[in-house]
C-alpha positions in Angstrom: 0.0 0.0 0.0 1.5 3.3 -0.8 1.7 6.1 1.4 -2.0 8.0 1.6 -2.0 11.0 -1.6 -4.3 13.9 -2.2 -6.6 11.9 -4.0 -8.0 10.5 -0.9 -8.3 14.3 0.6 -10.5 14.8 -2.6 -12.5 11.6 -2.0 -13.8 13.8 0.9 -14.8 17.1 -0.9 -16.9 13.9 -3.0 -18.7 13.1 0.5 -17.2 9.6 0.3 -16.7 7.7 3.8 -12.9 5.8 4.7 -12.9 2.8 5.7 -11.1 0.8 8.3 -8.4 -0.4 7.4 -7.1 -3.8 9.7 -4.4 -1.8 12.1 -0.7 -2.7 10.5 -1.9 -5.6 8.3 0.5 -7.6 7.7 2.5 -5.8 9.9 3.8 -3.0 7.2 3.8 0.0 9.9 5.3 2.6 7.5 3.2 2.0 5.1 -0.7 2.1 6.6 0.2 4.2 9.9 -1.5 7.7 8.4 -4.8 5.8 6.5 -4.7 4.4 10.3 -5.1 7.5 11.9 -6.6 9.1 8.9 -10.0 7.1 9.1 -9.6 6.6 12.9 -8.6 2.9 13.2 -7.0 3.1 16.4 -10.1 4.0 18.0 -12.8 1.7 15.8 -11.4 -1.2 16.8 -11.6 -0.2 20.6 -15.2 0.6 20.2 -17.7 -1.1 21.6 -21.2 -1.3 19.5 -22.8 0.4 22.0 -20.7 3.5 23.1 -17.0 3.6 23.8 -15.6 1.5 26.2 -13.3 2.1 29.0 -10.1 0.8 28.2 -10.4 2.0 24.6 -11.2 5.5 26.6 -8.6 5.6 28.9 -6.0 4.3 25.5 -6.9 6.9 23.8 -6.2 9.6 26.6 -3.2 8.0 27.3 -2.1 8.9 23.5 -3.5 12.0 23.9 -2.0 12.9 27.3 1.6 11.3 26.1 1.1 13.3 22.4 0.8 16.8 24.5 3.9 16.2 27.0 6.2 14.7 24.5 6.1 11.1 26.7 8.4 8.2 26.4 4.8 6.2 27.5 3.4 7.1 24.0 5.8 3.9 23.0 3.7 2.0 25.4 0.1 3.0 24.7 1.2 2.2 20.8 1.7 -1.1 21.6 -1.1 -1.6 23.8 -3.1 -0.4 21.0 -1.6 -1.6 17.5 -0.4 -5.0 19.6 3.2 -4.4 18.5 6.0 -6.2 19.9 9.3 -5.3 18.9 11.2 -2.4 19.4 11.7 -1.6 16.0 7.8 -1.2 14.8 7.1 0.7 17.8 9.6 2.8 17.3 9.0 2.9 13.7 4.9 3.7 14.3 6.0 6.5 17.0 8.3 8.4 14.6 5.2 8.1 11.7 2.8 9.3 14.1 4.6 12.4 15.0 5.7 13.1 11.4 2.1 12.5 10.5 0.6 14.8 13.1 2.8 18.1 12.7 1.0 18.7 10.0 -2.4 20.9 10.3 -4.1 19.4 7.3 -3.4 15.2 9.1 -4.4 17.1 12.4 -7.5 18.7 10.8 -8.5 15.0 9.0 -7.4 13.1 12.2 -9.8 15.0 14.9 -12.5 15.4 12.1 -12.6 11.5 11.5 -12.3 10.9 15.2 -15.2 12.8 16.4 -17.5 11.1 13.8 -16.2 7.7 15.0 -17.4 8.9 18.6 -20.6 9.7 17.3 -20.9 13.4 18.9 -22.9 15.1 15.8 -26.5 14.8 17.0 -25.7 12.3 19.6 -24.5 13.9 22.6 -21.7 12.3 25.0 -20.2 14.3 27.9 -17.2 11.6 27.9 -17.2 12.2 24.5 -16.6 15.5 24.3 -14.0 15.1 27.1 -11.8 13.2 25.0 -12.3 14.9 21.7 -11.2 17.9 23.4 -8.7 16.1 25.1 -6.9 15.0 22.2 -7.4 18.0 20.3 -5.4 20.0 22.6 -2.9 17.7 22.9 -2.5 17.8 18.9 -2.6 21.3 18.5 -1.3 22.7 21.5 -4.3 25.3 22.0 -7.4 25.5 23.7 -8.8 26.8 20.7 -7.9 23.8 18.5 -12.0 23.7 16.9 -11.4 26.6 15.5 -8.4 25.5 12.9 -10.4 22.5 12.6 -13.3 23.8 11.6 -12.1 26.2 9.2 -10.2 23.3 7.5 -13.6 21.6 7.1 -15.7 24.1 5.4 -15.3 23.5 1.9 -16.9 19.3 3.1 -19.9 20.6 5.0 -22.9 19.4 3.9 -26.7 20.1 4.7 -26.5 16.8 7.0 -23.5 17.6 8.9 -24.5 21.0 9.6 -27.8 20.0 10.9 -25.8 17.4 13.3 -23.8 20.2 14.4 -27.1 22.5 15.6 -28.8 19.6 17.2 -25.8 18.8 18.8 -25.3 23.0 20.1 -29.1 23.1 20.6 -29.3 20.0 23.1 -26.4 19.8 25.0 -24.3 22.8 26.3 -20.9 21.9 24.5 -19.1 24.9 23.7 -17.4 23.2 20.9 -20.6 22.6 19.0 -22.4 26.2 19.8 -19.5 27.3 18.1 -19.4 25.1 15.1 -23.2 26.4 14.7 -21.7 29.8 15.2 -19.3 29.0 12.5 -21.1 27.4 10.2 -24.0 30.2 10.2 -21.0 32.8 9.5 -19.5 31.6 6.5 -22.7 30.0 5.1 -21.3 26.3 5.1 -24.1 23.9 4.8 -26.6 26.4 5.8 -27.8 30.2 4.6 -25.2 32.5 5.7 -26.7 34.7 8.9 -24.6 37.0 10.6 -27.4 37.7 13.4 -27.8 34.1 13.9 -24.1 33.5 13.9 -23.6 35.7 16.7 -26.3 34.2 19.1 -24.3 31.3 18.7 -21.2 33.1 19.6 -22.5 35.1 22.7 -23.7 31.7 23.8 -19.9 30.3 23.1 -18.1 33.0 24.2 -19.9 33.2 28.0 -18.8 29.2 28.1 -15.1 30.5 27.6 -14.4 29.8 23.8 -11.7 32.2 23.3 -11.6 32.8 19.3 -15.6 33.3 20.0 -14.6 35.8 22.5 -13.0 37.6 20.2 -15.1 37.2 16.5 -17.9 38.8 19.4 -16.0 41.8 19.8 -15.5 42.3 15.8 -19.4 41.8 15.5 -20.1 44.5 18.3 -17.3 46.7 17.0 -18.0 46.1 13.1 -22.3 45.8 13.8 -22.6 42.6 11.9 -25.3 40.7 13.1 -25.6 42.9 16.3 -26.5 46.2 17.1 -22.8 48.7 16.8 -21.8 48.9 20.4 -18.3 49.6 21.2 -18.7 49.3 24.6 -19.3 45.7 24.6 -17.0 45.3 21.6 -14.8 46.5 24.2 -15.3 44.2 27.1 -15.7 41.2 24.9 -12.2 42.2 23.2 -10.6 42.9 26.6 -12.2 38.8 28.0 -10.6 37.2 25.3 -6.9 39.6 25.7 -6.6 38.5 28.9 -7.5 34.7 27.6 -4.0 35.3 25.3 -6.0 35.8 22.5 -3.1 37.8 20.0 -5.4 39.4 17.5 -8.3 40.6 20.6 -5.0 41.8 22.5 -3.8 43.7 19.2 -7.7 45.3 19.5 -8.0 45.6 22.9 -5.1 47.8 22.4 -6.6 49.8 20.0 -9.8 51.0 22.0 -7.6 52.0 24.4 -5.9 53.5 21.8 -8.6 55.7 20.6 -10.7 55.7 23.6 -13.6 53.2 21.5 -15.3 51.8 24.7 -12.9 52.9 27.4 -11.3 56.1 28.7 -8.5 56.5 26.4 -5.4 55.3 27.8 -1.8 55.0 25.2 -0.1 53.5 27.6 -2.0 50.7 28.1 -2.3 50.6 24.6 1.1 50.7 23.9 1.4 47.6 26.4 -1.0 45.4 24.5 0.0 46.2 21.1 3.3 45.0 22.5 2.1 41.9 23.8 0.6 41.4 20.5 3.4 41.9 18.7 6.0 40.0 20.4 3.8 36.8 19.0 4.0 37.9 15.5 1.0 39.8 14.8 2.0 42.2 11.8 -0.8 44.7 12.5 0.5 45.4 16.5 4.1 45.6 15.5 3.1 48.3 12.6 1.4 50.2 15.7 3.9 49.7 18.4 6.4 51.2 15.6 4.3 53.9 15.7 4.0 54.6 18.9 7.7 54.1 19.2 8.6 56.7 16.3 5.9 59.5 18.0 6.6 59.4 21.6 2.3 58.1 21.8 2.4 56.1 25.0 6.3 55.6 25.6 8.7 57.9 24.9 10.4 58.1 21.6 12.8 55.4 20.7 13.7 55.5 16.9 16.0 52.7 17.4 12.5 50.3 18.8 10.2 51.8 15.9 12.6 50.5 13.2 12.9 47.4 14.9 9.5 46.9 14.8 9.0 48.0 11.5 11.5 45.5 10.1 9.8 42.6 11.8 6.6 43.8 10.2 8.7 44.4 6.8 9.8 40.9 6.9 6.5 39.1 7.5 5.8 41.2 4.1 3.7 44.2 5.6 3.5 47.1 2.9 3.1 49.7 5.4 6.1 48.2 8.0 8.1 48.0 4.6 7.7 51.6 3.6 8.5 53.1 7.2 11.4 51.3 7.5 12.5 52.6 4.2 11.5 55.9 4.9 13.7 55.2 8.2 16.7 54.8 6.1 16.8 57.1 3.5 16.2 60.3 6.8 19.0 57.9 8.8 15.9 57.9 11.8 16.4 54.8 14.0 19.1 53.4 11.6 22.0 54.6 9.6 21.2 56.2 6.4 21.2 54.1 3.3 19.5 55.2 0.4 20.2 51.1 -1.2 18.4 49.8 2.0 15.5 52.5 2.0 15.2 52.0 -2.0 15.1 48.2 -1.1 12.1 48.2 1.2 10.6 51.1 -0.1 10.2 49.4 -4.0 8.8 46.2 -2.0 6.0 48.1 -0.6 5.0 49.7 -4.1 5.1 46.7 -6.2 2.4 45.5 -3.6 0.6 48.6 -4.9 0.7 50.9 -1.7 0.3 54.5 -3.7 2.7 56.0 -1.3 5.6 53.5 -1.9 4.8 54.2 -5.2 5.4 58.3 -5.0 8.2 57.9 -2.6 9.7 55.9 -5.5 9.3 58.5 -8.4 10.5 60.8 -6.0 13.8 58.3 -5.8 14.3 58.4 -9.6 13.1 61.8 -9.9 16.1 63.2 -7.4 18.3 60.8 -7.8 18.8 59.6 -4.5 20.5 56.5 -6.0 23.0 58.5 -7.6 21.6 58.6 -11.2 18.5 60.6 -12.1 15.8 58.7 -14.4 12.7 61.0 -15.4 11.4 58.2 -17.0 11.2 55.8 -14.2 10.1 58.4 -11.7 7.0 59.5 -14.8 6.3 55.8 -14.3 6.0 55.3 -10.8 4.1 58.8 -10.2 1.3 57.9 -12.8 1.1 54.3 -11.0 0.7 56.4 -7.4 -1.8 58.9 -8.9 -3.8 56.5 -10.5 -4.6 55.8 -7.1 -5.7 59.2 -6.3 -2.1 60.0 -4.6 -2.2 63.8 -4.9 1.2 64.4 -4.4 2.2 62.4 -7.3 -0.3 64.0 -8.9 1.2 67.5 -8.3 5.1 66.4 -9.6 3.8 64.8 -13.1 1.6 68.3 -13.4 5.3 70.3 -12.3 7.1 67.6 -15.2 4.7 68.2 -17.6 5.2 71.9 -17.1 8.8 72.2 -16.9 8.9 69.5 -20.1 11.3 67.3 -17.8 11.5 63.7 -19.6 8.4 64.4 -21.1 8.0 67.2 -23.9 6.3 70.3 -22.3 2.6 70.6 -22.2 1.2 72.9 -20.6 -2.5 71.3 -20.5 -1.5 67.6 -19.5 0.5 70.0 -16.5 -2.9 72.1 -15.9 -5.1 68.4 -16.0 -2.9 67.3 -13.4 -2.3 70.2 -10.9 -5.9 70.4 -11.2 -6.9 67.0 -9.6 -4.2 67.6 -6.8 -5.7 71.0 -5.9 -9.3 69.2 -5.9 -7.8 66.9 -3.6 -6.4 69.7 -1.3 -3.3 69.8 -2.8 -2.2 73.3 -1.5 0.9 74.0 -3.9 -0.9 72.5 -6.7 -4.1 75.1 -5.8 -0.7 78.1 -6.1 0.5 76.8 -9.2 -3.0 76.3 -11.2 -4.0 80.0 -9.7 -0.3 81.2 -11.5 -0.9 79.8 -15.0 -4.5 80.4 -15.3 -3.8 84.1 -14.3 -0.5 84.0 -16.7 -3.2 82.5 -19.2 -5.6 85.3 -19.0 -2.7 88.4 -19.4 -1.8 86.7 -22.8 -5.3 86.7 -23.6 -5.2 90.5 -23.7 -1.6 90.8 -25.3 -1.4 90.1 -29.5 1.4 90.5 -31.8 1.3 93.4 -34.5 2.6 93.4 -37.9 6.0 94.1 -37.3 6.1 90.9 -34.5 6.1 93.4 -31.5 3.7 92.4 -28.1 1.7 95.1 -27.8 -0.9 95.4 -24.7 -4.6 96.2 -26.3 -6.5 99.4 -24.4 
């Protein structure tokens, strides 16, 4: 048997059920250990017709237990399980097992093929639920495991399963299935998409301590979908699930404090939460802490901290982080000045599209801050900035056109130009237009005579 291929993932999207395979037939261990814990072998054959019975529950929690702490006593409950003697297959099983469940898409197919072998959808179990959630934390090393499941398991819903999923939220008090309702009613999978009905779910979720519902609570106060706009709840509901280590309702928490949505405004309690935030990765809190860092908003100024944080944000590939920390390096703020560097991180911002990348690089070429001037890269990137409304582009290809730099002159493409800027509050732009229209209307009272003298009429 070869090793289990994407075929078989798409053999689910087709609604078709695995079977059980005999555990290590034959006693080929490499090759059957992930269809094993694929379809849920393990626990079939120590289930009992009419429920689950003890030993094969307290097997399975022994995995689960030994899977979270990294236990030698994994090698045990294998064998207890599987019925493996040697050394060599348990060994050989254990380092499969591992390989097979650091990956989120085995982990995803694993817990969603256990908890139909336990029977929970529609059928509810409180020992059940115990050891589903057991295991799942021990897999994915969060309390919030459901969550990564479920999103993994949209694009199989069906009408059926979803139906299991609300009987199972609407008679027993799981938190894990009011969610999945939750879920399922919020991205319209197996069931009409309602955002109002989503979010009763969720309250109901959230005040059982589901963390991710927590925080999707807070967004529906803050954001008004499916509940009234109320950013004083949006608030509280973003501050529970903060101080549950939730990183993106910590990266919002700080932001009400932030702008005083909810609470008394407070920036350095912001600043303390964006930094919590951020110190776990989350792109958007170390774009703000930067900020906070580079305007003294909270803490005192630290150039040096804001381009630290910026870079960190550059690197996970965030436009704005990339930008500032260009702009960093071609002023020498935080960092020493280095027009390569600033031109580096400055060009990977705009050819994500950010207008203002896009200007700062025209203004690059246009001033040649790389040691070589090039009018026509600079036209280039100012028409791809001001095609996004950027007026200060805008304003230098009006000031090209004008002065005929690159370009040959024309004083009506500069006019078009200037014109949008000063619509756009462009204040030099709104100068320059008033100058030519005014230099316009003296030559409309000037003419040449005969002899090719300018002469003023009376």
């Amino acid at each position: 048997m070869a090793f289990l291929d994407k075929s078989l993932l798409q053999s689910k999207a087709n609604g078709m059920s695995f079977e059980a395979h005999p555990i290590l037939k034959n006693g080929d261990v490499a090759e059957n250990v992930k269809m094993i814990y694929l379809s849920g072998c393990v626990v079939a054959t120590l289930k009992d017709e009419g429920g689950i019975a003890d030993n094969a529950r307290n097997e399975v929690l022994k995995i689960g237990h030994a899977l979270q702490m990294s236990s030698p006593m994994v090698n045990d409950c294998i064998a207890n399980v599987a019925g493996l003697t040697t050394t060599e297959d348990k060994m050989s099983l254990l380092d499969e097992i591992i390989a097979t469940l650091t990956d989120d898409v085995w982990r995803c197919h694993f817990m969603i093929e256990f908890e139909g072998l336990l029977g929970l959808n529609g059928a509810p179990n409180a020992d059940g639920y115990e050891l589903l959630d057991f295991l799942g934390r021990g897999l994915f090393k969060k309390e919030d495991w459901r969550c990564a499941v479920l999103e993994f398991e949209i694009p199989f819903i069906s009408a059926n399963t979803a139906r299991r999923y609300f009987v199972a939220a609407d008679t027993s008090r799981d938190r894990w299935s009011i969610h999945a309702a939750g879920f399922l009613c919020s991205k319209g999978a197996g069931v009409l998409q309602d955002a109002s009905r989503a979010a009763t779910y969720f309250k109901q979720s959230a005040e059982l301590g589901v963390v991710c519902d927590q925080y999707i609570l807070g967004l529906s106060y803050a954001q008004g979908n499916g509940l009234p706009k109320d950013m004083l709840m949006a608030a509280h509901w973003f501050k529970t699930a903060a101080e549950n280590g939730q990183i993106e309702a910590q990266y919002y928490w700080g932001l009400c404090n932030y702008n005083g949505d909810g609470v008394v405004q407070d920036l350095a309690t912001a600043v303390r939460w964006f930094s919590l935030a951020a110190n776990k990765g989350l792109v958007e809190a170390q774009c703000m802490l930067a900020d906070c860092y580079r305007d003294g908003e909270g803490v005192s100024v630290a150039l040096g901290d804001a381009a630290k944080w910026y870079r960190q944000g550059a690197e996970q590939g965030a436009s704005y982080a990339q930008l500032q920390l260009g702009l960093m390096y071609a002023r020498g703020n935080g960092v020493c000045q280095d027009f390569n560097e600033a031109y580096k991180w400055i060009k990977k911002a705009a050819e994500q599209g950010m207008p203002d990348a896009q200007f700062y690089m025209g203004v690059f070429y246009n001033e040649g801050s790389l040691g070589q001037i090039d009018k026509q890269s600079a036209i280039k990137y100012f028409k791809m900035a001001a095609a996004q409304g950027h007026s200060g582009a805008m304003y230098n290809l009006g000031i090209t056109y004008l002065d005929g730099e690159g370009v040959p002159a024309d004083e009506q493409i500069a006019l078009d130009w200037l014109m949008k800027a000063a619509k756009l509050g462009q204040e030099e732009a709104r100068n320059v237009v008033e100058e030519i229209k005014g230099a316009q209307r003296s030559q409309s009272f000037c003419h040449f005579d005969g002899s090719g003298r300018l002469v003023t009429r009376n």
